[in-house]
C-alpha positions as CSV (number, residue, x, y, z in Angstrom):
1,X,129.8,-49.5,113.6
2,X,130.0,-49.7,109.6
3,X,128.5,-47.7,107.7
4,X,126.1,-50.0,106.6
5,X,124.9,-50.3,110.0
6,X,124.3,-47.2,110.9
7,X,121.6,-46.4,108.2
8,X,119.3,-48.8,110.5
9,X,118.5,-46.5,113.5
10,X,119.0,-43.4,111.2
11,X,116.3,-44.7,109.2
12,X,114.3,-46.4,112.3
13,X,114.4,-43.2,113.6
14,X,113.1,-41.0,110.7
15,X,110.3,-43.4,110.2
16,X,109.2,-42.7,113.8
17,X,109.2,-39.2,113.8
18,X,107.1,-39.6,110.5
19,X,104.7,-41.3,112.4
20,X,104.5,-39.3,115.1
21,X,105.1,-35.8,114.2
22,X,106.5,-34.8,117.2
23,X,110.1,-32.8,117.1
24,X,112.6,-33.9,119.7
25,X,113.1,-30.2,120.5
26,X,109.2,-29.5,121.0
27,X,107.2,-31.1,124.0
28,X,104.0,-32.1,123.1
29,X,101.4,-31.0,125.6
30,X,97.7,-31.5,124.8
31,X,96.4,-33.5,121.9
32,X,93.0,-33.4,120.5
33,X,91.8,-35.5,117.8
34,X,88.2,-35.5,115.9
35,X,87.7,-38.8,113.2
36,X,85.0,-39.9,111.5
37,X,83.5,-43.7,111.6
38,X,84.6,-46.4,110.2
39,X,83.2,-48.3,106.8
40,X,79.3,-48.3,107.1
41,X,76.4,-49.8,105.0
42,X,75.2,-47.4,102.9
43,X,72.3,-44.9,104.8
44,X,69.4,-45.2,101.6
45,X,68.6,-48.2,99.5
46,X,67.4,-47.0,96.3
47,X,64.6,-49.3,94.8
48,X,66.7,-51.1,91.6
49,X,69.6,-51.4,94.1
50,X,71.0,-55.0,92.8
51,X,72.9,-55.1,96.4
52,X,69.6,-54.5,98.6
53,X,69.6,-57.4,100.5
54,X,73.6,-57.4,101.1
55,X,73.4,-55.6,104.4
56,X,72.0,-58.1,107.2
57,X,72.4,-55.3,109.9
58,X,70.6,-52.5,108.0
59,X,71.4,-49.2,107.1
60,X,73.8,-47.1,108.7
61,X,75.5,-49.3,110.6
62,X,79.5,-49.9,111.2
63,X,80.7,-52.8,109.1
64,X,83.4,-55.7,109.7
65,X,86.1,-53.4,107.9
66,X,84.9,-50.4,109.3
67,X,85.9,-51.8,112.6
68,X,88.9,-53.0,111.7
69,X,89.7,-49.1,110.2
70,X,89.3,-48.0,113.5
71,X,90.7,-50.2,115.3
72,X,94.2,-49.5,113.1
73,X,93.3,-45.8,113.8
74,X,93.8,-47.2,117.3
75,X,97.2,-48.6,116.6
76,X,98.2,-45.2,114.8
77,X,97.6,-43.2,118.1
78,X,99.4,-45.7,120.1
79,X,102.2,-45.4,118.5
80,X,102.0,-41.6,118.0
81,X,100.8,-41.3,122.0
82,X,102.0,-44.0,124.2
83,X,105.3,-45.8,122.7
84,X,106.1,-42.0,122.7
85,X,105.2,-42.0,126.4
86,X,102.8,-38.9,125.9
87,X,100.3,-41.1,127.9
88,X,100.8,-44.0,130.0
89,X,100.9,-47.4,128.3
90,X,97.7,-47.8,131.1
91,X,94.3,-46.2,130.3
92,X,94.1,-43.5,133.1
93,X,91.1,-41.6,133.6
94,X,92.8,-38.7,134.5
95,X,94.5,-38.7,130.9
96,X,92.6,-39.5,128.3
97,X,88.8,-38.4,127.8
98,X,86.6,-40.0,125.0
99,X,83.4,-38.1,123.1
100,X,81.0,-39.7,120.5
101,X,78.4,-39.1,118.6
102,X,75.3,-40.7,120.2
103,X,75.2,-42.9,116.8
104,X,75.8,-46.3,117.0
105,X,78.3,-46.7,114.4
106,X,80.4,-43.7,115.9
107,X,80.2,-45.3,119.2
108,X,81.5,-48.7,118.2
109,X,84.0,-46.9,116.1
110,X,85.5,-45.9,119.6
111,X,85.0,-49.0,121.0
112,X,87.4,-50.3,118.2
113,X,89.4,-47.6,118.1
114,X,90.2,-48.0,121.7
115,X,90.7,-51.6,122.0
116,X,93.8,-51.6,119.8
117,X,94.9,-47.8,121.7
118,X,94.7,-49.4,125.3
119,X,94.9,-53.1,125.3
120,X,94.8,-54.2,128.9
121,X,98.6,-54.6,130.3
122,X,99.6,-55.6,134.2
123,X,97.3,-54.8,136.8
124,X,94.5,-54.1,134.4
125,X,94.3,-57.6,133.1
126,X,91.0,-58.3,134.3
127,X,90.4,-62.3,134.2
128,X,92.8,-65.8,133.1
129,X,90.5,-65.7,129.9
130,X,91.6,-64.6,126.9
131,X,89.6,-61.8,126.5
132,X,90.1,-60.1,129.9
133,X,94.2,-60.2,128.2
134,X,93.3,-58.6,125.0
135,X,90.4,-56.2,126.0
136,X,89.3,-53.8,129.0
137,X,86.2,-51.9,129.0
138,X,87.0,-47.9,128.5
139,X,84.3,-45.4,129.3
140,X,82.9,-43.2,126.2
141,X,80.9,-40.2,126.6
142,X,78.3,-39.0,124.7
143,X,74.8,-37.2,124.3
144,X,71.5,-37.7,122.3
145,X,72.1,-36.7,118.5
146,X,69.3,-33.9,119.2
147,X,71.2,-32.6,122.1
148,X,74.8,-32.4,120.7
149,X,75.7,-29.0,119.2
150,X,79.7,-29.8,120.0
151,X,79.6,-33.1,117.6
152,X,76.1,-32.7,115.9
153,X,75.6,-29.7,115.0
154,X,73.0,-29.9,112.3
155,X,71.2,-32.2,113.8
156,X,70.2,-30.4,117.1
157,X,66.8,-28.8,117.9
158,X,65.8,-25.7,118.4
159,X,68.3,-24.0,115.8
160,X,66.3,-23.0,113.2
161,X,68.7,-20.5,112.4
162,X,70.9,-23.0,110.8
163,X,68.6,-24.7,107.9
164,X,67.7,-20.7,107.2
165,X,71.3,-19.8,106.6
166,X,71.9,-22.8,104.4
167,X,68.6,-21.7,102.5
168,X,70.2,-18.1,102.2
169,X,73.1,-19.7,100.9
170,X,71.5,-21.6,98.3
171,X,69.4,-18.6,97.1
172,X,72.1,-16.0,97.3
173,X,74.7,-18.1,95.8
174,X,74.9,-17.6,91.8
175,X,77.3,-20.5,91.4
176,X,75.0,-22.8,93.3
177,X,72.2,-21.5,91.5
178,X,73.8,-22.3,88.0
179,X,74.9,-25.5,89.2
180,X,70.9,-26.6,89.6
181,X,70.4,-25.5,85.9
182,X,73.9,-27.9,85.4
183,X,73.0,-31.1,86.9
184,X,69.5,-31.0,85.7
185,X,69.7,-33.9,83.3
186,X,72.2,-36.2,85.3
187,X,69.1,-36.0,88.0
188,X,66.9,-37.3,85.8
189,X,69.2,-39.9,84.8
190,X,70.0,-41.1,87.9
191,X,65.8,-40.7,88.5
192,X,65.9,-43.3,85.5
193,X,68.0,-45.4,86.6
194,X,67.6,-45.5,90.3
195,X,64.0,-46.1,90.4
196,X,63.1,-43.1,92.5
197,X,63.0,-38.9,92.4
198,X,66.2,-38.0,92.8
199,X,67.1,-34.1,93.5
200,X,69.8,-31.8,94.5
201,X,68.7,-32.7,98.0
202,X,68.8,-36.3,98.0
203,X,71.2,-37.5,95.1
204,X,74.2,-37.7,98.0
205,X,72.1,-40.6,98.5
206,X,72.9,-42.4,95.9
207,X,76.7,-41.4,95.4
208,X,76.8,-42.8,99.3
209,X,75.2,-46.2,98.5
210,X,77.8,-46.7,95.6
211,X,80.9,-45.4,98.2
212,X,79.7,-48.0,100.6
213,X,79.0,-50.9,98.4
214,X,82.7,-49.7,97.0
215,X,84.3,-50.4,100.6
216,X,82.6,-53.2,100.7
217,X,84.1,-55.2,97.7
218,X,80.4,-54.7,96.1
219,X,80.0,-54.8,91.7
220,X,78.8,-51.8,91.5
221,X,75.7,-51.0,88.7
222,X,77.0,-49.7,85.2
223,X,75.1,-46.5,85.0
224,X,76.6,-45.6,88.0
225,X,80.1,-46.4,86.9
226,X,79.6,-44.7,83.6
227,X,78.7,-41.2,85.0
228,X,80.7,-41.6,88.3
229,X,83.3,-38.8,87.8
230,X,80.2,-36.4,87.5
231,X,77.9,-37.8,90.5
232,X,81.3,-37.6,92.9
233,X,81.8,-34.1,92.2
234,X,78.3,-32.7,92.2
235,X,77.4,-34.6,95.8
236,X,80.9,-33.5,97.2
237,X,80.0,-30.0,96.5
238,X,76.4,-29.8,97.7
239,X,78.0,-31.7,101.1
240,X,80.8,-29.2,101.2
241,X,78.5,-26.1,100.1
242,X,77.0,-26.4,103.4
243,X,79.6,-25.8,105.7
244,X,82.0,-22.8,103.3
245,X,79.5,-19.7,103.5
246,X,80.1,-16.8,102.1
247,X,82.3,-14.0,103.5
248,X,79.2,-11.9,105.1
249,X,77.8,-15.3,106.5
250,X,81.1,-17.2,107.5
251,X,81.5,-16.0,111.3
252,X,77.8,-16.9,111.9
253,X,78.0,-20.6,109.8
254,X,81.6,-21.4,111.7
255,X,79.5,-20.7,115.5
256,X,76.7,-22.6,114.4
257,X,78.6,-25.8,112.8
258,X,81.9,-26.0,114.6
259,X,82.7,-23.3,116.7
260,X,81.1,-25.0,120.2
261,X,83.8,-28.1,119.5
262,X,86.4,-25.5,118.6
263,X,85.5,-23.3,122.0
264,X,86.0,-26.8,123.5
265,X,89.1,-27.3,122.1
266,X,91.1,-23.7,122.6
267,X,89.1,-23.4,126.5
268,X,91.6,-26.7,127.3
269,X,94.3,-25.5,125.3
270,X,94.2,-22.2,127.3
271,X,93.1,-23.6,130.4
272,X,96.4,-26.3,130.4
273,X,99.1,-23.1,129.7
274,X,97.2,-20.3,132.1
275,X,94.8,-22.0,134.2
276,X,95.5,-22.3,138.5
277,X,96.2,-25.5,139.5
278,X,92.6,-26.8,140.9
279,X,91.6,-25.7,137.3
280,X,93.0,-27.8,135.3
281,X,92.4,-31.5,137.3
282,X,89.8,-31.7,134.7
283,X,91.3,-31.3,131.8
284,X,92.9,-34.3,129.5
285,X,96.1,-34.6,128.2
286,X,94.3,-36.7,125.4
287,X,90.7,-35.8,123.5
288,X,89.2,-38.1,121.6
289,X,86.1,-37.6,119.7
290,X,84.5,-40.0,117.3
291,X,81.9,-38.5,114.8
292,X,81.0,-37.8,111.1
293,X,81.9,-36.3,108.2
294,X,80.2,-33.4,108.6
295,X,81.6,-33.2,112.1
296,X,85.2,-32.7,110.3
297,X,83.6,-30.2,108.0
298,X,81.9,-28.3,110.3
299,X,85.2,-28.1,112.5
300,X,86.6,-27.2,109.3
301,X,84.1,-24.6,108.7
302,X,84.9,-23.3,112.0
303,X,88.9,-22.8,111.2
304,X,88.0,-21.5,107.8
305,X,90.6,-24.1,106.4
306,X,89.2,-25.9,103.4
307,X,89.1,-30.3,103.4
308,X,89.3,-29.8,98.8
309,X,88.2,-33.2,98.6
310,X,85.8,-36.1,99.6
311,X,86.7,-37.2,103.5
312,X,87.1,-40.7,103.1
313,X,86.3,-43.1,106.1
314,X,88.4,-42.8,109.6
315,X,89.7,-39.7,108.5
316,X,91.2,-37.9,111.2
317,X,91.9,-33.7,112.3
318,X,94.4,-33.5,115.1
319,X,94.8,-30.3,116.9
320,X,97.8,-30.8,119.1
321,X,99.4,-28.3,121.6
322,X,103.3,-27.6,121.6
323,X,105.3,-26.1,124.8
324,X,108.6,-24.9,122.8
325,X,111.4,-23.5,125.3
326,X,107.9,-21.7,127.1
327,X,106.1,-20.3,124.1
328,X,102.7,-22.3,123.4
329,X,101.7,-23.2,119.3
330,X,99.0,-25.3,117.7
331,X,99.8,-27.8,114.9
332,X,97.0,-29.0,113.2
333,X,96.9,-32.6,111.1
334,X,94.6,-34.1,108.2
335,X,95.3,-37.6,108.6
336,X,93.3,-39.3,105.6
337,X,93.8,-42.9,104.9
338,X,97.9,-43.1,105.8
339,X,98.6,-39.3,104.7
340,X,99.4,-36.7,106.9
341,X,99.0,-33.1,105.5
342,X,99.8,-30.4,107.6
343,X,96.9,-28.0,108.3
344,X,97.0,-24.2,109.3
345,X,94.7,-21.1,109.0
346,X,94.7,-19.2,106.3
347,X,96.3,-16.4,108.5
348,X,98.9,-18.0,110.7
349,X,102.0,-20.6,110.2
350,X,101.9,-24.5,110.6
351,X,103.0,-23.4,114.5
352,X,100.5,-21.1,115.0
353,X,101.3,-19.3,118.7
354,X,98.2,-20.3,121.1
355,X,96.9,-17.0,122.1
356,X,97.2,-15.8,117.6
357,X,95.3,-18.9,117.1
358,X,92.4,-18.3,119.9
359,X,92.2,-14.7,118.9
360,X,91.8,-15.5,115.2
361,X,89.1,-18.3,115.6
362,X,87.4,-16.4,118.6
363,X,84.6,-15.0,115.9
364,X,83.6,-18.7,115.0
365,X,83.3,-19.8,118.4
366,X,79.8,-19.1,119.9
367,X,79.5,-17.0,123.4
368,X,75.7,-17.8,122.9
369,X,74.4,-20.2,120.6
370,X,71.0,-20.1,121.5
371,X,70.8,-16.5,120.7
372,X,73.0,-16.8,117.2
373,X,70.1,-20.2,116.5
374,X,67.4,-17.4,116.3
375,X,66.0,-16.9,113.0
376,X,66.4,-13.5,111.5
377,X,62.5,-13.1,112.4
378,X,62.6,-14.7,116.2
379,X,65.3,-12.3,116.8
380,X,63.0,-9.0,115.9
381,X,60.6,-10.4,117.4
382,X,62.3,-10.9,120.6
383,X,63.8,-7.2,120.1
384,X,60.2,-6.0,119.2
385,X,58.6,-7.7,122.3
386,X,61.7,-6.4,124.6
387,X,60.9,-2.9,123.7
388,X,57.0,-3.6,124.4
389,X,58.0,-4.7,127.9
390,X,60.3,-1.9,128.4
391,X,57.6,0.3,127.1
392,X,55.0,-1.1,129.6
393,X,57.5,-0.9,132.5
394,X,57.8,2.2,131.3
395,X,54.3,3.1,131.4
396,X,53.3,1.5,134.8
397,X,56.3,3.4,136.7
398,X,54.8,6.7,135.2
399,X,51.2,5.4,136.3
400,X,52.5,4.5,139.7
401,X,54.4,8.1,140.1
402,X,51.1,9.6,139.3
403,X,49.5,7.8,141.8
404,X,51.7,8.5,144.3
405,X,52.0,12.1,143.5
406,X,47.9,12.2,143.7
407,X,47.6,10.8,146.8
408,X,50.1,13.0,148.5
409,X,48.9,16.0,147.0
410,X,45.1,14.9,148.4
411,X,46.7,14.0,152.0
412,X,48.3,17.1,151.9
413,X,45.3,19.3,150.7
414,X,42.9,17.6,153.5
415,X,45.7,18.1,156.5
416,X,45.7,21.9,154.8
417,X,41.9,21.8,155.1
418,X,41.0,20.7,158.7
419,X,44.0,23.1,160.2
420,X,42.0,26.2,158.4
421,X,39.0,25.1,159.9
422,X,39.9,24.3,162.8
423,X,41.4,27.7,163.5
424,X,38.4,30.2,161.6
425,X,35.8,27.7,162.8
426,X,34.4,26.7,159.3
427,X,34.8,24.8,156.1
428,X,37.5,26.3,153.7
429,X,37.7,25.4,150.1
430,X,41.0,24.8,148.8
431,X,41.5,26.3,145.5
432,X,43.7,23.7,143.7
């Protein structure tokens, strides 16, 4: 072989292992792997919005390119997953597990994604047409947006803890508080221009429209584009501000955002090198869950890593499991747009052993979230109406041992009674 020849499977090879991150020495064991949606239409329409009538679906929803994102998110993980022959080039149940967000662009995100992952090959061609060759229907799990702590978090009832931290946050912050006296005059600019109140709450709003009319191949209004480098920074840091906390209220904003997907994630992870045997036929080789932004964030917030910039669309955290020569690590991922930037926590390396890893997340990963979603005042009050119940308990054993001890002291003083009268023949007064 010339040397000419031989740079092609040297460099065939490279480009492989730079897709798939794997190391021929390491064996990959568990992978888990949290992306946001596709490209969506924008989730407000502001009133001078020269692009209102644009999205036929409405608001929200996955768009033609977002789909095809996923779906070449799909081709990256087949690649990285099955050509590598971590998973069977079949979809097995037993193998791969798919999560989503109960919105609909989050589940047609995995619907996409998954079509170009696990085409249908051999016996699961399911009919001569040509679909039932290029398409088989995969199962995706998920839960009511109201009801999903593990992929949204913020959005769940009964945690009214969390919208009081975040208020805490805002109040005790000095930074965010001089960022308000900052961006006071780009609000009413964009107020102006936009045709309706914009605040600190709401102007992500408008930066969102423009990102999604952006993807979208959309002109995009000059007073926008003319302040842009301003509206992009103050929306990505009131969307990140939510999810960093400070360093008394960090622990407690990592349980509530992601620490139940995180507890998800090192359970398996522990599970698959420790577990008995029955214990781990539920458990995945592959985990896929398809979600938001704030879904990365809040995962993020939960490893206390830091994502420095804006999370564009299909941007993907994988948090993979390595068996080297019988000692367990995590390597963690940011794949964003065709980058892949190794990830670690601030205390560990890139090959962070397992059981370091669970032992420095374990504080951001909830044992009881209903009891952490308390507000400050619930939770005295539930304190203050434990002690009244333990003080009534209290008070009704005393009262019942009182009771007791008076009717056993009257017994006894009647039997004490009638024996003395019945031997000196009269009535005899105790003297208690």
């Amino acid at each position: 072989m010339t040397h000419g020849t031989l740079w092609i499977p040297l460099c065939t090879l490279c480009v492989l292992l730079l897709v798939t991150g794997v190391q021929s020495d390491d064996e990959l064991i568990m992978s888990n792997l949290l992306y946001r949606h596709g490209a969506r239409s924008p989730q407000f329409i502001y009133p001078t919005d020269p692009h209102k009538d644009h999205w036929k679906d409405g608001v929200g929803r996955l768009t033609q390119k977002g789909m095809k994102m996923e779906y070449d998110l799909g081709k990256f993980l087949k690649t990285r997953y099955v050509d590598t022959k971590f998973v069977s080039q079949h979809y097995l149940h037993t193998q791969v597990t798919i999560r989503s967000s109960g919105v609909d662009r989050c589940l047609q995100s995995a619907e996409a994604q998954l079509a170009a992952l696990y085409p249908p090959s051999d016996w699961q061609i399911w009919g001569d047409e040509e679909l039932g060759k290029l398409w088989q229907p995969i199962p995706i799990q998920t839960v009511p947006d109201d009801e999903d702590p593990v992929l949204r978090p913020e959005s769940t009832k009964n945690c009214p803890r969390y919208p009081q931290l975040i208020a805490e946050m805002k109040s005790n912050s000095d930074e965010y508080q001089k960022k308000i006296k900052e961006s006071q005059e780009l609000l009413k600019y964009m107020s102006l221009h936009s045709g309706t109140k914009v605040t600190m709450d709401n102007m992500w709003m408008i930066y969102d429209n423009f990102k999604s009319g952006t993807e979208e191949g959309l002109e995009q209004p000059k007073w926008i584009l003319d302040r842009l480098d301003e509206m992009r920074s103050l929306s990505w840091y009131l969307f990140r501000f939510k999810y960093q906390g400070q360093k008394d209220t960090a622990d407690l904003l990592g349980r509530l955002t992601g620490g139940s997907l995180l507890g998800i994630m090192n359970d398996n992870m522990k599970l698959w090198t420790s577990g008995a045997q029955d214990e781990k036929k539920d458990l995945h080789k592959l985990n896929i869950f398809s979600a938001h932004d704030s879904t990365l964030l809040s995962l993020s917030a939960a490893l206390q890593t830091d994502i420095i910039d804006e999370i564009p669309f299909s941007a993907s955290i994988l948090v993979e499991l390595f068996n080297s020569s019988g000692n367990y690590y995590v390597k963690m991922t940011y794949k964003h747009k065709d980058t892949l930037t190794p990830w670690k926590l601030s205390d560990c390396d890139e090959k962070c052993p397992l059981d370091d890893f669970i032992s420095k997340t374990k504080n951001r990963v909830p044992e009881d979230r209903d009891k952490d979603c308390q507000t400050e005042s619930e939770f005295f009050s539930h304190k203050r109406l434990t002690m009244v119940s333990i003080v009534l308990l209290s008070l009704c054993i005393f009262l019942f041992i009182v009771i007791i001890f008076t009717c056993v002291r009257t017994r006894h003083r009647k039997k004490m009674a009638e024996k003395m009268a019945a031997r000196y023949g009269e009535d005899v007064n105790l003297i208690s």
